[in-house]
PDB file of N, CA, C, O and CB in Angstrom:
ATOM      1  N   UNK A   1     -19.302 -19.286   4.071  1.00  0.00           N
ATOM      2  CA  UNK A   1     -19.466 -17.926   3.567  1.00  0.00           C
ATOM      3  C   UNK A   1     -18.272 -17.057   3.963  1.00  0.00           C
ATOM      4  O   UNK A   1     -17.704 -16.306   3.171  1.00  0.00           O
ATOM      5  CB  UNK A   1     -20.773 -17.311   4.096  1.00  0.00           C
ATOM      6  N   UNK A   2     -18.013 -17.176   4.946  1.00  0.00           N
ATOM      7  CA  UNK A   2     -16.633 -16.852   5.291  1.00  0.00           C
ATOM      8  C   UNK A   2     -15.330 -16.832   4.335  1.00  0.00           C
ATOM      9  O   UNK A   2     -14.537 -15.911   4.135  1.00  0.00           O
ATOM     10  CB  UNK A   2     -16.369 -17.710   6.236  1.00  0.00           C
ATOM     11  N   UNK A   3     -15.363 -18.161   3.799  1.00  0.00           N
ATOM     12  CA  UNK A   3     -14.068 -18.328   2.934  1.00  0.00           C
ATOM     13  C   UNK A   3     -14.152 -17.592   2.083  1.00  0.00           C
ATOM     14  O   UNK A   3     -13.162 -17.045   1.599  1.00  0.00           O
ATOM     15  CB  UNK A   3     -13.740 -19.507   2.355  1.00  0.00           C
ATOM     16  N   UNK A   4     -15.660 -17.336   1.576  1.00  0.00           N
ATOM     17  CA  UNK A   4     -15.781 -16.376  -0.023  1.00  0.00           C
ATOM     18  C   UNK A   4     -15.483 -15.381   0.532  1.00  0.00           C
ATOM     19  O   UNK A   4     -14.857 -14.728  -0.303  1.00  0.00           O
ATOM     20  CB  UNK A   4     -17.250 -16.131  -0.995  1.00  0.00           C
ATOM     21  N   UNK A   5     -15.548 -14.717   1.641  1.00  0.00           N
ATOM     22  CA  UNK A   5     -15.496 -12.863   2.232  1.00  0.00           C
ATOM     23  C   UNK A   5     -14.423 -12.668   2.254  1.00  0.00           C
ATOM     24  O   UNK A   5     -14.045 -11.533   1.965  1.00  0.00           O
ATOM     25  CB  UNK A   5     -16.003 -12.283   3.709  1.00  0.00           C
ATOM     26  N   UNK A   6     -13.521 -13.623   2.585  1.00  0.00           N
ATOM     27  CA  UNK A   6     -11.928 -13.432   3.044  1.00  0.00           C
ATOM     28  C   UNK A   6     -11.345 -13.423   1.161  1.00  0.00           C
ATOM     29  O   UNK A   6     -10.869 -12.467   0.548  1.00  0.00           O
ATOM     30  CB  UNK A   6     -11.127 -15.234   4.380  1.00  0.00           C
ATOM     31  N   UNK A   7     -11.473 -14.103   0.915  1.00  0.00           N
ATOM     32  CA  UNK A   7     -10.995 -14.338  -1.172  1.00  0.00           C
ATOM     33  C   UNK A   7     -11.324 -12.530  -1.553  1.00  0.00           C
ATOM     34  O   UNK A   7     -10.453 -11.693  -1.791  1.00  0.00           O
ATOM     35  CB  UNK A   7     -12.798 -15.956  -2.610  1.00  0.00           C
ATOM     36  N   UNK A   8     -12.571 -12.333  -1.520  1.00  0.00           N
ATOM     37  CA  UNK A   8     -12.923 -11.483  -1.600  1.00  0.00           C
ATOM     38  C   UNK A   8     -12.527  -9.848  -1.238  1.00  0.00           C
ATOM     39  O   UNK A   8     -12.532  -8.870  -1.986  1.00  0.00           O
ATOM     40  CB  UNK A   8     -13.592 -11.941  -1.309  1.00  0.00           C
ATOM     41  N   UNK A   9     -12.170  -9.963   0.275  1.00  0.00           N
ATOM     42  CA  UNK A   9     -11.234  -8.768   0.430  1.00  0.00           C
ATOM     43  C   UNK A   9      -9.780  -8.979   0.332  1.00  0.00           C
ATOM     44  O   UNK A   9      -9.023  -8.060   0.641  1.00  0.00           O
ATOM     45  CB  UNK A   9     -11.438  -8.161   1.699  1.00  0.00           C
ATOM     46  N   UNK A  10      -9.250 -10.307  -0.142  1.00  0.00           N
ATOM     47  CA  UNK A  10      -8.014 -10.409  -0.939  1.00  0.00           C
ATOM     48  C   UNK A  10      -7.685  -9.452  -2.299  1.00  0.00           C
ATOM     49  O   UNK A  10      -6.840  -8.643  -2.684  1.00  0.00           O
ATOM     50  CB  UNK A  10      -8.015 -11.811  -1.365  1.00  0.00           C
ATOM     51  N   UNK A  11      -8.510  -9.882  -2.604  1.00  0.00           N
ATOM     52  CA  UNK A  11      -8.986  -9.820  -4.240  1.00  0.00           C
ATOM     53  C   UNK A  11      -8.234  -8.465  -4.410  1.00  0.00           C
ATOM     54  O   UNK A  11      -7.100  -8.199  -4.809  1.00  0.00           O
ATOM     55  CB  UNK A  11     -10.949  -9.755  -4.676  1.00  0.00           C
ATOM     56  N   UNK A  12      -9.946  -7.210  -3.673  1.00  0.00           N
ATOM     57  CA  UNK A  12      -9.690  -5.960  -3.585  1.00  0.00           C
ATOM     58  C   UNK A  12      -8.514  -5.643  -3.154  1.00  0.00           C
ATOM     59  O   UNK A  12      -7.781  -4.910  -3.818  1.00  0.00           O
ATOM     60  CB  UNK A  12     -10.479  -5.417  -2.958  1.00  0.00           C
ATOM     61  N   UNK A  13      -8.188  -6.101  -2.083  1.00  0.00           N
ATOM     62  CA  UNK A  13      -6.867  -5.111  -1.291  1.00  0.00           C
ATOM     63  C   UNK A  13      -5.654  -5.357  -2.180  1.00  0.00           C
ATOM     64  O   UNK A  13      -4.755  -4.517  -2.136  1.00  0.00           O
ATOM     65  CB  UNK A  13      -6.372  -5.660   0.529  1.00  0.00           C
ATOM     66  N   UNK A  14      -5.463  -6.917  -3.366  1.00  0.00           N
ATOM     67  CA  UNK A  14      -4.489  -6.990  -4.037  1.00  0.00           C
ATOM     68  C   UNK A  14      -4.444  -6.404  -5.344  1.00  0.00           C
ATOM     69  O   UNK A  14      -3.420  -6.547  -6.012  1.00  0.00           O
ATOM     70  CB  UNK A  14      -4.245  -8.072  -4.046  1.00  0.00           C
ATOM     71  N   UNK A  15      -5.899  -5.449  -6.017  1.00  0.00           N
ATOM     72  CA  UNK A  15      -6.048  -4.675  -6.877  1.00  0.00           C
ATOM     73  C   UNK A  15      -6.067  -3.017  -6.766  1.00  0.00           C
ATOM     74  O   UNK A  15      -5.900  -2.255  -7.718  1.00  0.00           O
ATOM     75  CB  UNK A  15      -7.004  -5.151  -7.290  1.00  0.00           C
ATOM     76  N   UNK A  16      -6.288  -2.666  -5.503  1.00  0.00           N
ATOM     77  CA  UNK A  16      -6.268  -1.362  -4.935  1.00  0.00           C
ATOM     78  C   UNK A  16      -5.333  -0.608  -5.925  1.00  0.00           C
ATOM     79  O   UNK A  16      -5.665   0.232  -6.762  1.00  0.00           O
ATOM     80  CB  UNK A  16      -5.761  -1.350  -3.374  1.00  0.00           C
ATOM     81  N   UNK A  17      -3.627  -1.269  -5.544  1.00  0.00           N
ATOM     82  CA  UNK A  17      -2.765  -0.336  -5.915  1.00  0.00           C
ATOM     83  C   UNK A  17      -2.806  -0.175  -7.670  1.00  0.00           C
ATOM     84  O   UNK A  17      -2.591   0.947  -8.128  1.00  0.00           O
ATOM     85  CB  UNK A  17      -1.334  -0.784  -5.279  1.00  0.00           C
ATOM     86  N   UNK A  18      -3.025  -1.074  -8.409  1.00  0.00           N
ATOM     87  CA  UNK A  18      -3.199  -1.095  -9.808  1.00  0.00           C
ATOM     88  C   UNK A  18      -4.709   0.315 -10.038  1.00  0.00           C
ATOM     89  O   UNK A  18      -4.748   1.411 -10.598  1.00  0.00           O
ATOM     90  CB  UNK A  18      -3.634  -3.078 -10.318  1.00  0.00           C
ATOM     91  N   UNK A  19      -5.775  -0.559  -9.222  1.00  0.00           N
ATOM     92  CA  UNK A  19      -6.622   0.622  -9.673  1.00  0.00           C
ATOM     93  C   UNK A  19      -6.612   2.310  -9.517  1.00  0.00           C
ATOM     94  O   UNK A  19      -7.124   3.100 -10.311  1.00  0.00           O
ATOM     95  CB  UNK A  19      -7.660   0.306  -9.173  1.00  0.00           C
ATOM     96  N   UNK A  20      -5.984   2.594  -8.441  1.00  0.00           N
ATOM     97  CA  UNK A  20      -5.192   3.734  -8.015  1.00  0.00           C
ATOM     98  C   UNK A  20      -4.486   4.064  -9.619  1.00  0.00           C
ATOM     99  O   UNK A  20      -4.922   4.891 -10.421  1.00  0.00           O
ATOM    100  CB  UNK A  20      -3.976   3.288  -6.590  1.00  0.00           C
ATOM    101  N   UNK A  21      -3.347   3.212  -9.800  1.00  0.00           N
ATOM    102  CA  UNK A  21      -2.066   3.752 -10.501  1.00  0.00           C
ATOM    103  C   UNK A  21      -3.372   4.309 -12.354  1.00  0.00           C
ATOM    104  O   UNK A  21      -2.935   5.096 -13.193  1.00  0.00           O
ATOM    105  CB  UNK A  21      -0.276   1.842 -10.724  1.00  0.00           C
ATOM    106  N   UNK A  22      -4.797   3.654 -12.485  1.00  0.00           N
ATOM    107  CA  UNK A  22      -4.914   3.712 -13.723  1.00  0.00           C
ATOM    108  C   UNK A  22      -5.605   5.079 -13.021  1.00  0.00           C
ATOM    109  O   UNK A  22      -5.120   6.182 -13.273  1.00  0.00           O
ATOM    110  CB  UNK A  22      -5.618   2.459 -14.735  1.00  0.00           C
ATOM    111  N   UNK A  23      -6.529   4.970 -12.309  1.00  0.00           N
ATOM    112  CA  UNK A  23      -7.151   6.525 -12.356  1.00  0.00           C
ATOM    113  C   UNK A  23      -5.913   7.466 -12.066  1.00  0.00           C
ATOM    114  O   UNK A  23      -5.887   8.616 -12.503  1.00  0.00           O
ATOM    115  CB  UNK A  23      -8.461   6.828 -11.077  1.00  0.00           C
ATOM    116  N   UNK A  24      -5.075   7.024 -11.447  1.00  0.00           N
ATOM    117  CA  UNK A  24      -4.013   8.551 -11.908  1.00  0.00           C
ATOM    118  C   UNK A  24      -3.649   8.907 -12.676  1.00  0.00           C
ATOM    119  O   UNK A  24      -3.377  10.101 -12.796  1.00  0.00           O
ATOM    120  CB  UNK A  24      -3.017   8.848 -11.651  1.00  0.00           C
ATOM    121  N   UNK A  25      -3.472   8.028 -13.569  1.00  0.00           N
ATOM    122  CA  UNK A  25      -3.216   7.985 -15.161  1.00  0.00           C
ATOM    123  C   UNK A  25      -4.345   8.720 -15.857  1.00  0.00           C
ATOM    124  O   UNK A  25      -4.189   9.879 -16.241  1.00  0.00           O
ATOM    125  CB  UNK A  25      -3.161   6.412 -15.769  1.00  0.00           C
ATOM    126  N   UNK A  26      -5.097   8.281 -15.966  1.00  0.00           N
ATOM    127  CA  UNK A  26      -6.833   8.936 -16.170  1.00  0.00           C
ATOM    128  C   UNK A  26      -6.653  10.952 -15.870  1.00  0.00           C
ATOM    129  O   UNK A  26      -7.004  11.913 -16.555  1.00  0.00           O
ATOM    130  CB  UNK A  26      -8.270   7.936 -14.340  1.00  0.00           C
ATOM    131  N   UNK A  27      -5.971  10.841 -14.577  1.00  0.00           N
ATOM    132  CA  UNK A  27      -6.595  12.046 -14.118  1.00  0.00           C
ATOM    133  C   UNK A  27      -5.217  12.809 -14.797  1.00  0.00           C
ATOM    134  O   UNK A  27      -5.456  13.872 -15.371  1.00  0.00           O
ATOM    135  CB  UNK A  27      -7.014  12.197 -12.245  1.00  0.00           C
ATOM    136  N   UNK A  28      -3.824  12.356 -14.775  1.00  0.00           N
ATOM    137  CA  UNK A  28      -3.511  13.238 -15.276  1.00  0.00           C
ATOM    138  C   UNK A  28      -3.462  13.089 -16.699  1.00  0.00           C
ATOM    139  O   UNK A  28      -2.377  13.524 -17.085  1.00  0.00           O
ATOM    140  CB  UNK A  28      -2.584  13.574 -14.739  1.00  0.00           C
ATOM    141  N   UNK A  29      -4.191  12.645 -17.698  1.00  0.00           N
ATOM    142  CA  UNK A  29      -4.448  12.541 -18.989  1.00  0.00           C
ATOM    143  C   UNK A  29      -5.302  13.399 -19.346  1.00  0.00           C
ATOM    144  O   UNK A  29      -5.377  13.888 -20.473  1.00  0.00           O
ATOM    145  CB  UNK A  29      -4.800  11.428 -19.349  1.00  0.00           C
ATOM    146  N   UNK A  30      -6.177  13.704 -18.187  1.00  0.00           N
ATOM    147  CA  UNK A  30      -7.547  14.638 -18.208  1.00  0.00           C
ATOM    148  C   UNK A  30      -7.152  16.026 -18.243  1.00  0.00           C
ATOM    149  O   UNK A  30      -7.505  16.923 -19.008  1.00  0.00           O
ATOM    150  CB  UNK A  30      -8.538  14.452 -16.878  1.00  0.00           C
ATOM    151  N   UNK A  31      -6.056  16.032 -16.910  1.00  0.00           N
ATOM    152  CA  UNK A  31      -5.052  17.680 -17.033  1.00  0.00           C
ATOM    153  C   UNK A  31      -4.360  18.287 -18.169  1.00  0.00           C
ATOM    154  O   UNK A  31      -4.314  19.464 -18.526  1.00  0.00           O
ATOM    155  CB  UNK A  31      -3.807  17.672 -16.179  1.00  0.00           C
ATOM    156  N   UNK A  32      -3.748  17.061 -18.741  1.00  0.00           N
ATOM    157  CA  UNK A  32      -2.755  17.388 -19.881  1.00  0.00           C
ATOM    158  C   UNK A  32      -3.695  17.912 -20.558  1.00  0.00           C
ATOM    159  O   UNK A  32      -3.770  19.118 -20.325  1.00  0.00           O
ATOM    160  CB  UNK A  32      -1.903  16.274 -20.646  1.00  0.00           C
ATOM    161  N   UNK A  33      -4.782  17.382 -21.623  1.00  0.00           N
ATOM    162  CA  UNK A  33      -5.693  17.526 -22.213  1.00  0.00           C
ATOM    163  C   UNK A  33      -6.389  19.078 -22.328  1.00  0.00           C
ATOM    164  O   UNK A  33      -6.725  19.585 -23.397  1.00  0.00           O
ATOM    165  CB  UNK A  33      -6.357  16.591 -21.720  1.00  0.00           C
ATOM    166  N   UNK A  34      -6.564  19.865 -20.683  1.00  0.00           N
ATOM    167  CA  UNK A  34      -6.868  20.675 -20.952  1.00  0.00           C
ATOM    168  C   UNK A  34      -6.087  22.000 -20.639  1.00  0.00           C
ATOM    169  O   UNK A  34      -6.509  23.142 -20.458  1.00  0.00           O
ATOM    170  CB  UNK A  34      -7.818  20.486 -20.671  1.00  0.00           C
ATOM    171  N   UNK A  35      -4.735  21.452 -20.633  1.00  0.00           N
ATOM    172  CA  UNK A  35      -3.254  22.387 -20.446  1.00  0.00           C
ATOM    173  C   UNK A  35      -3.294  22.869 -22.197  1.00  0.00           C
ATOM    174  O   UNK A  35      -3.564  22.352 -23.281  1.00  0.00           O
ATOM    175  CB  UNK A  35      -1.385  21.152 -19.831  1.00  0.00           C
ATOM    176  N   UNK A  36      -2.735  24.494 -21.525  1.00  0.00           N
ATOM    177  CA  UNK A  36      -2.521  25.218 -22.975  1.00  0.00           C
ATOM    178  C   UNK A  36      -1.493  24.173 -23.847  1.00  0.00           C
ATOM    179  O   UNK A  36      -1.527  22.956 -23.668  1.00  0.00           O
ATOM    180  CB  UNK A  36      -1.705  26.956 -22.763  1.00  0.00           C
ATOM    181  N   UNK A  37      -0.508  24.880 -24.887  1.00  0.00           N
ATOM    182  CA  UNK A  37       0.838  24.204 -25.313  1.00  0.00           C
ATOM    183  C   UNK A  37       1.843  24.898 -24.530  1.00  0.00           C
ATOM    184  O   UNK A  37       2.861  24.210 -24.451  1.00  0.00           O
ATOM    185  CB  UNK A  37       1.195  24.309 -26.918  1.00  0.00           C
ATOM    186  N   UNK A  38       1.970  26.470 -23.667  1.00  0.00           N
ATOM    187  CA  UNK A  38       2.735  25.835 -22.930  1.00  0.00           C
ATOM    188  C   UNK A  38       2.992  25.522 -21.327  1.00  0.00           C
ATOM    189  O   UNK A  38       3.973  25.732 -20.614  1.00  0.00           O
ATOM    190  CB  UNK A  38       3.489  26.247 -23.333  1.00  0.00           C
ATOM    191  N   UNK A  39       2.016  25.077 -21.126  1.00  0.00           N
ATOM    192  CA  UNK A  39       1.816  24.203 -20.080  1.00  0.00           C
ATOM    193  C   UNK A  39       2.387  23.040 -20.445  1.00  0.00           C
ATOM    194  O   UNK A  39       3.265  22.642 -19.679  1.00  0.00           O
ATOM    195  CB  UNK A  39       0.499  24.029 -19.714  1.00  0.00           C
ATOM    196  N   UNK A  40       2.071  22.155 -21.705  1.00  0.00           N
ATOM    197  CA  UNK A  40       2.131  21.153 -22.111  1.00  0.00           C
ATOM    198  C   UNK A  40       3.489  21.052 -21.965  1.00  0.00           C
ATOM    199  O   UNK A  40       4.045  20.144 -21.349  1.00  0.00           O
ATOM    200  CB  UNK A  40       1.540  20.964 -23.209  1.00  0.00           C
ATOM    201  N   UNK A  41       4.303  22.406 -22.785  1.00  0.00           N
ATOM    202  CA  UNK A  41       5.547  22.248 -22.962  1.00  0.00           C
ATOM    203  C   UNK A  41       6.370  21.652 -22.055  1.00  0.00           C
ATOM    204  O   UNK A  41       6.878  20.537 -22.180  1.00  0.00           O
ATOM    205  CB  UNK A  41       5.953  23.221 -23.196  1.00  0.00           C
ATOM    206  N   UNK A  42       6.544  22.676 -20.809  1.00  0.00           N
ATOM    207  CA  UNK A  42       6.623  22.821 -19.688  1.00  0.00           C
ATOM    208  C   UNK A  42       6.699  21.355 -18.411  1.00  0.00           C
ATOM    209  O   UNK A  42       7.440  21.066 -17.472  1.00  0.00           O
ATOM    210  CB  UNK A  42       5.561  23.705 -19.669  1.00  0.00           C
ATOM    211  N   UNK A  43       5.663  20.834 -18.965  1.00  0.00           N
ATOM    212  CA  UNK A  43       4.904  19.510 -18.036  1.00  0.00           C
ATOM    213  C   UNK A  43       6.197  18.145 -18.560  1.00  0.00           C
ATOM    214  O   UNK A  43       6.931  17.384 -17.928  1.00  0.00           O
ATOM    215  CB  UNK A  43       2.629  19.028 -18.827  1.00  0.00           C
ATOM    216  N   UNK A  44       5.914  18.418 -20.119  1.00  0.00           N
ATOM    217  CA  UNK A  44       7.062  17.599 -20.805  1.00  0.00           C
ATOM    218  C   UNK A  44       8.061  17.291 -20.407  1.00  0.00           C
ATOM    219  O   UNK A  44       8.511  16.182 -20.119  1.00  0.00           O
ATOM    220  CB  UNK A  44       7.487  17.967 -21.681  1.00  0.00           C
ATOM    221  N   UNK A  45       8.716  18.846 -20.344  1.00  0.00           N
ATOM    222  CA  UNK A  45      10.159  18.935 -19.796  1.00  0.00           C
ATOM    223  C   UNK A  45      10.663  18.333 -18.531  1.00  0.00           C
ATOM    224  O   UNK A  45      11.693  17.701 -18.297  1.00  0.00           O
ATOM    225  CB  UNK A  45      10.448  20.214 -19.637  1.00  0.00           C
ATOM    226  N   UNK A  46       9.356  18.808 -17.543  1.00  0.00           N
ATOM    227  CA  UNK A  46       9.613  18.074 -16.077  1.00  0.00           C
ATOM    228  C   UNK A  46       9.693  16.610 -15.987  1.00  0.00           C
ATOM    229  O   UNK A  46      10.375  15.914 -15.236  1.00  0.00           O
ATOM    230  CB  UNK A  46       8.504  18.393 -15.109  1.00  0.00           C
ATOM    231  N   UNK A  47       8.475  16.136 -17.324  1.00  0.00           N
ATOM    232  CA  UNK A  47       8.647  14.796 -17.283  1.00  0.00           C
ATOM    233  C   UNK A  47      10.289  14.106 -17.733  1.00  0.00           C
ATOM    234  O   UNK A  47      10.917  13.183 -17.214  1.00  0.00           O
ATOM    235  CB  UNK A  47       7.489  14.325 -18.229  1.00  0.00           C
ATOM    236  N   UNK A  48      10.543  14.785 -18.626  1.00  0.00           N
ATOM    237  CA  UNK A  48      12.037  14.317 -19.157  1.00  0.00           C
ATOM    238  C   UNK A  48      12.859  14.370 -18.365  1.00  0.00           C
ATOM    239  O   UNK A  48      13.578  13.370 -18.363  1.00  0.00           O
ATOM    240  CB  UNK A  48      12.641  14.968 -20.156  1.00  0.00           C
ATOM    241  N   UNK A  49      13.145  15.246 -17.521  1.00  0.00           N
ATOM    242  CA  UNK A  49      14.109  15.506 -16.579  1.00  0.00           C
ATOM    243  C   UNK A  49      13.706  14.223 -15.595  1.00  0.00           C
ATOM    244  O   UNK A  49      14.296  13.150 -15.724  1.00  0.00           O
ATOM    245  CB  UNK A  49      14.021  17.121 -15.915  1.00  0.00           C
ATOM    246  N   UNK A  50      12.606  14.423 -14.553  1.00  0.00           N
ATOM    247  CA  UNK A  50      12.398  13.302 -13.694  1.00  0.00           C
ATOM    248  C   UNK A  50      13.035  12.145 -14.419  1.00  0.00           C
ATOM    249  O   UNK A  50      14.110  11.758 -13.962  1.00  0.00           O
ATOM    250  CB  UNK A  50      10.884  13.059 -13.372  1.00  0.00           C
ATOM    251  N   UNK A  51      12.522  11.503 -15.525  1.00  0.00           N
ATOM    252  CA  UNK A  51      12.748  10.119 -15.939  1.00  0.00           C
ATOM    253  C   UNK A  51      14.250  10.100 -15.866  1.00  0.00           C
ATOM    254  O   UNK A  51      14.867   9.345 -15.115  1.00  0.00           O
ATOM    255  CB  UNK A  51      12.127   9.716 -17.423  1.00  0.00           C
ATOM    256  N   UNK A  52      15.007  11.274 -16.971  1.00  0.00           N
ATOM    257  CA  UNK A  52      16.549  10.882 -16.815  1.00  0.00           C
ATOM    258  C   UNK A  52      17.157  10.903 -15.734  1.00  0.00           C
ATOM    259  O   UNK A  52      18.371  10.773 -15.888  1.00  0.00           O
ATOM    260  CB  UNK A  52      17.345  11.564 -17.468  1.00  0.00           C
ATOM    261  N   UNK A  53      16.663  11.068 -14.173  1.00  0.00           N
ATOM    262  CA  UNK A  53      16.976  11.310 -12.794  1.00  0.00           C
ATOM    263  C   UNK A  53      16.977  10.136 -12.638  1.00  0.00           C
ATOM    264  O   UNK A  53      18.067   9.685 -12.285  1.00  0.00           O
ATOM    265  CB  UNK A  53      16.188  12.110 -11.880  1.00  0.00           C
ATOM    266  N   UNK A  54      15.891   9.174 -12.802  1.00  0.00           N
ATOM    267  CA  UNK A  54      15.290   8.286 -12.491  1.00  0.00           C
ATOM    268  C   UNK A  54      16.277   6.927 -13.044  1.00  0.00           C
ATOM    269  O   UNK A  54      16.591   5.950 -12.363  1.00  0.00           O
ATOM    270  CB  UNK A  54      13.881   8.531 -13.002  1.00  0.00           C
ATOM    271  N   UNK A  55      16.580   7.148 -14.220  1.00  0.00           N
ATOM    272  CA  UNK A  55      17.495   6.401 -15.226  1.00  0.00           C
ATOM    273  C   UNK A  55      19.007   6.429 -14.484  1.00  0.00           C
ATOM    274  O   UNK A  55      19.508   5.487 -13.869  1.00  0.00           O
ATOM    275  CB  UNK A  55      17.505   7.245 -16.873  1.00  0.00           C
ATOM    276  N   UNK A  56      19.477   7.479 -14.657  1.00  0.00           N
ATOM    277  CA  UNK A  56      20.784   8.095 -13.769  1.00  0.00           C
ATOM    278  C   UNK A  56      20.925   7.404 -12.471  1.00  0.00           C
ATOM    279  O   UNK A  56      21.939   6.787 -12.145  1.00  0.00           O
ATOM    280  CB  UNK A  56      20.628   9.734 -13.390  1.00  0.00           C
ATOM    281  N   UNK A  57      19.621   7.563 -11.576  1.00  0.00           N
ATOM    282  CA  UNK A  57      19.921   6.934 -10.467  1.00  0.00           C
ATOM    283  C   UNK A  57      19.853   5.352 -10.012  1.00  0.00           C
ATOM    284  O   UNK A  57      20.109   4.798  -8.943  1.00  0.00           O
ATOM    285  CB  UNK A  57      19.272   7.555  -9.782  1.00  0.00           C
ATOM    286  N   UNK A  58      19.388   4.857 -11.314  1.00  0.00           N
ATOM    287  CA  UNK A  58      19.159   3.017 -11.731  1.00  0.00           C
ATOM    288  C   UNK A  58      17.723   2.693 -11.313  1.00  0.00           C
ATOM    289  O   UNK A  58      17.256   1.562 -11.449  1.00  0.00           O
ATOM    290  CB  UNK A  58      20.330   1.743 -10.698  1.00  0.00           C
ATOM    291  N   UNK A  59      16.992   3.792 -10.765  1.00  0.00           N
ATOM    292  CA  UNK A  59      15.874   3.535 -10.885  1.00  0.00           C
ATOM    293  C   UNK A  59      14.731   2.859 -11.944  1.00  0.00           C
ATOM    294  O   UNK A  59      13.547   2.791 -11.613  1.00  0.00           O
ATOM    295  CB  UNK A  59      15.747   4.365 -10.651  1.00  0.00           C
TER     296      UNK A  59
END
């Protein structure tokens, strides 16, 4: 019974970070959603900028 407990909190601890990354996704899909347009605008822009930072820096 052991062997199954240990598989078992493998499992979880090697899905944690995936399940994390979708409910953040989730949550900020939920924000956007109820952001005016320009909030939206706004949110966009930051996103564009970060990414081309991100790109720029070979990230």
């Amino acid at each position: 019974m052991s062997f199954v407990w240990d598989i078992i909190k493998f499992v979880a601890k090697t899905a944690e970070p995936y399940a994390k990354r979708a409910w953040n996704a989730y949550e900020v899909r939920w924000q956007y959603e109820s952001m005016t347009s320009e909030e939206r605008a706004a949110f966009r822009e930051w996103q564009r900028k970060t990414w081309e930072g991100k790109r720029k820096s070979g990230y």
